[in-house]
N, C-alpha and C positions, 0 to 999 in steps of 0.2 A: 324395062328401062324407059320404055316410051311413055309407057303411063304415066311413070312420079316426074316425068318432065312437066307433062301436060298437068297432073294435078301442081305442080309449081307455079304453072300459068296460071290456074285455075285462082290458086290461093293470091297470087298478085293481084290479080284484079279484085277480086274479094275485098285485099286491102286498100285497096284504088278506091273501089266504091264504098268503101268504111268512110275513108278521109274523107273524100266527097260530101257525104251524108253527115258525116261528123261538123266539118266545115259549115252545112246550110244549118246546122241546130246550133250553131256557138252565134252563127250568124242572128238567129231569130232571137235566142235569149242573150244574148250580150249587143249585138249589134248596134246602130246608129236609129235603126224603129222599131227596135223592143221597148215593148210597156216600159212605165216608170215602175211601178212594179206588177205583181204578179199576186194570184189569186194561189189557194194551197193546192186545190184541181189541176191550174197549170202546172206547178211545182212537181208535185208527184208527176205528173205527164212527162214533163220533161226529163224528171229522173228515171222513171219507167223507160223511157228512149234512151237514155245513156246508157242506162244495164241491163239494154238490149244490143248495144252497140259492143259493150265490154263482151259481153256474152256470144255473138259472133264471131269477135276477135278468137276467142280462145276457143269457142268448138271446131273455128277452121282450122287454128293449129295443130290442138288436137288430130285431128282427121288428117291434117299431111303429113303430120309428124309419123303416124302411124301407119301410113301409106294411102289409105282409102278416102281421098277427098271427091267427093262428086259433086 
């Protein structure tokens, strides 16, 4: 029982630091000193970083959902 607590904590912070991270890349391509525009190297980069961002999201649920988050 102590464990899926802690993996609970484990996955909240996970998602703390998703937002976080999420937040500083909206920041950089949408913000107030992002380029006027963007080269297709960025484009892909940035996309490459989003479904990587997606893709944490859902292997940590995965894993908690299942019990085993580390």
């Amino acid at each position: 029982m102590r464990s899926q607590q802690f993996s609970v904590g484990v996955f909240f912070f996970m998602l703390l630091s998703i937002f976080v991270f999420s937040a500083i890349v909206y920041a950089v391509v949408f913000g107030k000193y992002a380029p006027k525009t963007m080269r297709l190297g960025e484009k892909i980069m940035f996309g490459a970083i989003i479904m990587g961002i997606v893709a944490a999201t859902i292997f940590g649920a995965i894993q908690m959902l299942s019990g085993y988050l580390f």
